[in-house]
N, C-alpha and C positions, 0 to 999 in steps of 0.2 A: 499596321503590324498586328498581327494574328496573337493572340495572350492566349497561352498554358497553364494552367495548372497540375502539379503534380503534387499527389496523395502518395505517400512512402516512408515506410517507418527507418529503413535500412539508410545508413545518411549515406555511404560509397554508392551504392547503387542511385539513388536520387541525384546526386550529385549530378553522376555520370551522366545521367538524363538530362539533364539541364543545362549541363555542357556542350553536350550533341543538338540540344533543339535551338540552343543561341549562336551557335555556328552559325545555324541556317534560315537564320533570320526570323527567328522565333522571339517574343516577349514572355519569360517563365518567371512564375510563383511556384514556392515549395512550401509542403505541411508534412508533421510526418503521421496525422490522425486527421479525421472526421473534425474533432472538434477544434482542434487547430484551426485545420484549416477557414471554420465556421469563425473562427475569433480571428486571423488573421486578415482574412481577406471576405470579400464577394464573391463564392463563386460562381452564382448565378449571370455574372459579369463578364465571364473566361467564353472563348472560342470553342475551348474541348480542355476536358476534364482526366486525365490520365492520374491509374488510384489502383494501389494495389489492393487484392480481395481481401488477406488478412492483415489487420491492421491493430494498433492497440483500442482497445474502446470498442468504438462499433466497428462491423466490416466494412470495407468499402463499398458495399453496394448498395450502403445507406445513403450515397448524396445522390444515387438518383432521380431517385422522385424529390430530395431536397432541391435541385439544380434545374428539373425541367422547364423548356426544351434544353438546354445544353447536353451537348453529346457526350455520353461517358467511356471511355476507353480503359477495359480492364484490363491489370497486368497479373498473371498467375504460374505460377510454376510447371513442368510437364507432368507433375505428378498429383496435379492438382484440374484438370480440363471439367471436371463434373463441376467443380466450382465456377467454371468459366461457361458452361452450359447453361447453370440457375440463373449467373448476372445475365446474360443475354436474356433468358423468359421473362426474368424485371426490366428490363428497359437500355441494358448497356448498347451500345451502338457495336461495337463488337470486343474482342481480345485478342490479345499478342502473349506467348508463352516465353517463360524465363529460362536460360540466359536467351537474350535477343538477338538477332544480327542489326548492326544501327541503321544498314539502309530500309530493312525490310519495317523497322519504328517508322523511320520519314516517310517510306511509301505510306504506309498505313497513315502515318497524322496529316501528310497531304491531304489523299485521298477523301479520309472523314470531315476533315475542314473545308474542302472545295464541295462536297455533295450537301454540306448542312447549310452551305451559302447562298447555293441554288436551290435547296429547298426554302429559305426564307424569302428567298428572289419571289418566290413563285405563289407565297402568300400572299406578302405583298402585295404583288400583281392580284392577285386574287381579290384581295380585301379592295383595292382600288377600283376593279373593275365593278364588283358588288355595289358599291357608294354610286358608281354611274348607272349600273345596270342592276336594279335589284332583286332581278329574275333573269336568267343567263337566255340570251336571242330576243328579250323586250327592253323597249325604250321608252322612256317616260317622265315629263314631271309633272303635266297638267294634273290638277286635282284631283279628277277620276282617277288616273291609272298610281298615282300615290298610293288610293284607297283600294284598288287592286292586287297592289305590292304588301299592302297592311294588312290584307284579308289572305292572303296568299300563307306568310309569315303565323297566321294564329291558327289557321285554319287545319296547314299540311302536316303538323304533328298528331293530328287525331284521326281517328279513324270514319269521318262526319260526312255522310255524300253531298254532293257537291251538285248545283247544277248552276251552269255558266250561259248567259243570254249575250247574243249583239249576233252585229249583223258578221255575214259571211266574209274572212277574208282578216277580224279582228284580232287574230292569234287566239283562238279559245285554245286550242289543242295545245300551245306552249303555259297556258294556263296550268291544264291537265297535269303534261309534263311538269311541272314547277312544283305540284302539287305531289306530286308522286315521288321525284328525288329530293325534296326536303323531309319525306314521312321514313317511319321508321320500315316503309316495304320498297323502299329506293334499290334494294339488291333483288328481289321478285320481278318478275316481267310485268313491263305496263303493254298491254292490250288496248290497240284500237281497233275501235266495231264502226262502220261507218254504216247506218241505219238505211240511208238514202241509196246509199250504192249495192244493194243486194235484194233482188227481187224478192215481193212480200212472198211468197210462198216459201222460200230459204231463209227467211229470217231466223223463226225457230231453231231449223237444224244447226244454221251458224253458231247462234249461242246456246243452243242445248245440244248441242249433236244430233244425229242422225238415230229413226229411232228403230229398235231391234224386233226381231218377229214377237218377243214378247213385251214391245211396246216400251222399251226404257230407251233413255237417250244416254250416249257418253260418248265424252271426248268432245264435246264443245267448247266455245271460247271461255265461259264459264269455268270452264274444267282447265284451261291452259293457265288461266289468268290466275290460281289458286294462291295465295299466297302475296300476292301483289295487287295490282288494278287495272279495272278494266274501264275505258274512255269509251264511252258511247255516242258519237259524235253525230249530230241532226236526229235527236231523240224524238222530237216529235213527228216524225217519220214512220214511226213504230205504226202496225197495226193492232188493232184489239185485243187478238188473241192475244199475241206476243208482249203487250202491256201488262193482261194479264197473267203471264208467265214470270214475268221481269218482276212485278209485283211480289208474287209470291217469294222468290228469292231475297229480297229486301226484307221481308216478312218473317224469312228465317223459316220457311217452310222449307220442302221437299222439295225440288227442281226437275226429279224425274217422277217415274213411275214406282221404284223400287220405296220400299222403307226407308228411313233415313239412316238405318244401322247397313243398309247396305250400298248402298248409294250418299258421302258424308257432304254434308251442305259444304259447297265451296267457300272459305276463307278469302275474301276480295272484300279490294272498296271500289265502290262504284261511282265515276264522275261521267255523267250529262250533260251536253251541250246539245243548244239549237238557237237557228236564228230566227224561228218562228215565234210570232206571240203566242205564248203557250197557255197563256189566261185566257186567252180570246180561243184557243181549243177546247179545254175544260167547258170555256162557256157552249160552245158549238155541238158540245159531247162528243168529239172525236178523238179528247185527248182522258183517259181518267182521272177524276177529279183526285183519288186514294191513292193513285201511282204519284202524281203531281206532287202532294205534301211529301209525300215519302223521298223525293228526289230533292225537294228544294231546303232539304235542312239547312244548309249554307247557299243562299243565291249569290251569285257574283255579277254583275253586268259589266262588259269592256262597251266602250263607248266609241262609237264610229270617229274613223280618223279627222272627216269634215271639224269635228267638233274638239280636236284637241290641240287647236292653236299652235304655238310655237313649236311642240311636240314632229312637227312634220318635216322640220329641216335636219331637227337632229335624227330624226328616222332615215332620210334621204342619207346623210353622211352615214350612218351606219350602215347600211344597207349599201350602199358605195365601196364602203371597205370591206366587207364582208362577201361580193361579187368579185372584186378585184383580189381575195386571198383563194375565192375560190377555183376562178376561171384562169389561177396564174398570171396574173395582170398587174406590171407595175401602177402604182398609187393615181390614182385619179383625181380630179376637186371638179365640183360643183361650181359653175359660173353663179355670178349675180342675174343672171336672167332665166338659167336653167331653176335655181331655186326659187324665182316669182314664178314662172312657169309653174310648178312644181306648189306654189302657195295655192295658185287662183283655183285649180285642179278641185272639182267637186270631190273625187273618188271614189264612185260609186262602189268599187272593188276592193275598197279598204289598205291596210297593209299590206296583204295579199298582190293586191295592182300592183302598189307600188313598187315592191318588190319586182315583181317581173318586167315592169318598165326601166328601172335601175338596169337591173341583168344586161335586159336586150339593150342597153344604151352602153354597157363598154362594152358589147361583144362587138358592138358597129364603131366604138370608138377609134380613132388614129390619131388624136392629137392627146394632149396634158389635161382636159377637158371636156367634161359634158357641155354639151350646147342643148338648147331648147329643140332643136331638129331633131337630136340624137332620140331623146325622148319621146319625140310622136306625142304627142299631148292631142288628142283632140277635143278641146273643150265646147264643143255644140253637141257631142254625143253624155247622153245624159239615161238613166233608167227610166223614166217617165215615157207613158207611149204617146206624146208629144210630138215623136220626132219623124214621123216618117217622112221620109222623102220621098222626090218620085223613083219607083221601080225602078225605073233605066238609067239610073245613075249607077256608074261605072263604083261599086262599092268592095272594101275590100272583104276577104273571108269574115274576120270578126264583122265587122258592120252589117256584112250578109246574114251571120247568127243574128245579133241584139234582132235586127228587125224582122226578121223571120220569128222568131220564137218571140219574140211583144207583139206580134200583130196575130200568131195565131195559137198562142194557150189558152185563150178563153174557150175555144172552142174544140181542143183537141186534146186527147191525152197525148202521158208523156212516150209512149209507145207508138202513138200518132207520129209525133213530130219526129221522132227518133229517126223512123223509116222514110220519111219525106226527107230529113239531112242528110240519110243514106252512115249514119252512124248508130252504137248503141244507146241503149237505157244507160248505163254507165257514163259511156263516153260523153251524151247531154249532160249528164249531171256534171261531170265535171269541168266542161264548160260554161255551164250554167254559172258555178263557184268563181272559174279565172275570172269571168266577166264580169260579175258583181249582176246578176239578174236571176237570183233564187229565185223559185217560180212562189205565186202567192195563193196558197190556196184558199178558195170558197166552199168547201165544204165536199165531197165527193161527185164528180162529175159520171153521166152513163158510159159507160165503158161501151 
């Protein structure tokens, strides 16, 4: 049973109140002040708060903030609505004006009592789902990704760049994300720059704009992202120049050509990810050593799926239920064979795989169950170029990439191979990613 409190000095009119709401299956308390009410009762206790504005003592719109969250419902006269204006800008949930009609009280005390239930419903839910998942789309308890969630939590209220390492396919980008709506520029647009998928000649213009006959750039991602952050995702992809342009901006320099009184240094934070060894670039010189410190104020590393134990089953069920709310699909469960399946699985493609072998397993589903078929697992296919087999085996599209592209990037750009798959620079790259076969570079090959 739902408890009332009613604040009211007028004792006919309180009465009446109190009559009407225990009709209707209402539990009511009455005070006829503030501090009454404070000595009689709890009423931080109460369902909803019902108080009129002027009272003896203080007004009533002092148990506001004394009662929060509880809803406060003020009651005010027709000649009085400016008063019923302020309690709303403090906090009251809303007002009903005097004399009342009774049903149009019950609508009203309904209504605020069923909205303030299901907003608690929904914290709740909230706060539980947190305790399981303590970044919204990541799953995790292995050691590492604790320390993920830890660094995640100190990190995203400052304004600190950020730069996130592991392999392809790890969730860096949900990282980003995590980092971006727990800062205080969660209402600014987060900006993703995908470094790998924009031909080096376009990089600049992407993030600085396009530049004008007298030479200034504007209207770049830099310039979109102002205010918020920009994710720069396979950083060390970046060419020289454009390092050191990106450089400069960190630096708090100029970004264009103009002065900075006319052209105003964008407001952003800046988070990097790549799956590259970026030390092993510095060391090579192709990455800069000065842009590198400037990125890695806070390092984060996510740690390949292989390596985080029990973490994979509970990823599989979440990713299970989270394909089946997508693709409209009653609840599915994971067999005991489909999840050793599912254990022995190297993954070279990380969560990423996993994910789209989930997908493609209920879209083919027709029973209450994944099976190990459903999945496709092939566990002899591995990143290592180890694996070739003979040419004229009957292979499918993916198997046709892995061994086409492992058997001839040492020797070919990726422009090469693009046009012998009969797709683009783009479209490799992004298969390169589904697959789990980033290309590994050695240093710059002849074009």
């Amino acid at each position: 049973m739902n408890q009332i409190l009613i604040i009211e000095d007028e004792v006919v009119i309180r009465g009446a109140v109190k009559r009407l709401l225990e009709r209707n299956g209402y539990q009511v308390a009455e005070a006829g002040s503030i501090e009454e009410a404070q000595q009689r009762h709890r009423p931080i206790t109460f369902d909803l708060i019902i108080s009129d504005v002027r009272l003896p003592g203080a007004p009533g719109t002092e148990i506001i903030d004394l009662v929060a969250p509880v809803p406060v419902l003020i009651m005010t006269s027709y000649a009085s609505i400016r008063s019923a204006v302020e309690a709303m800008k403090l906090g009251a949930i809303d007002y009903i004006a005097k004399p009342f009609d009774h049903d149009e009280l019950l609508m009203v005390v309904e209504r605020i009592i069923k909205q303030d239930r299901q907003l608690r419903q929904r914290e709740i839910l909230k706060s539980e789902v947190e305790k399981s998942y303590p970044v919204r789309g990541m799953v995790g308890e292995c050691p590492a990704m604790i320390d993920v969630f830890r660094r995640i939590d100190k990190v995203a209220p400052t304004d600190a760049t950020v730069l996130i390492l592991g392999e392809s396919g790890t969730g860096k980008e949900l990282v980003a994300r995590a980092l971006h709506e727990r800062s205080h520029r969660s209402q600014s647009p987060f900006i993703v720059f995908n470094c790998a998928a924009v031909p080096e000649s376009r990089v600049e213009a992407e993030l600085f704009g396009p530049q004008d006959e007298q030479e200034t750039r504007r209207g770049g991602l830099l310039a979109k992202a102002h205010g918020g952050t920009l994710f720069m995702d396979e950083v060390g992809e970046l060419s020289m120049a454009a390092q050191a342009r990106l450089l400069r901006v960190l630096q708090g320099d100029d970004y264009t050509a103009q002065p900075a009184a006319v052209q105003p240094q964008p407001d952003i934070r800046i988070i990097a990810a790549t799956h590259r060894d970026i030390r092993k670039l510095v060391q090579q010189q192709t990455f800069r050593s000065d842009l590198y410190f400037r990125l890695r104020v806070v390092e984060m590393t996510l740690p390949p799926l292989r390596e985080r134990g029990n973490d994979i089953k509970a990823l599989a069920k979440f990713l299970l239920a989270k394909s089946c709310r997508q693709l409209n699909r009653p609840s599915l469960s994971l067999g005991r064979s489909a999840l050793e399946a599912i254990r022995r699985y190297h993954w070279p493609g990380n969560v990423r795989e996993l994910a789209n072998t989930i997908e493609r397993a209920v879209i083919l589903c027709d029973e209450g169950h994944i099976t190990p078929e459903l999945l496709a697992i092939d566990h002899h296919i591995t990143t290592s170029r180890g694996i070739a087999d003979n040419p004229n085996d009957n292979l499918s599209l993916e198997e046709y990439f892995r061994h086409f592209v492992l058997d001839n990037q040492d020797h070919m750009t990726e422009t090469d191979l693009a046009k012998k798959l009969g797709i683009s620079r783009k479209a490799l790259w992004e298969r390169r990613q589904r697959f789990g076969i980033p290309r590994e570079k050695k240093g710059k090959k002849s074009q």
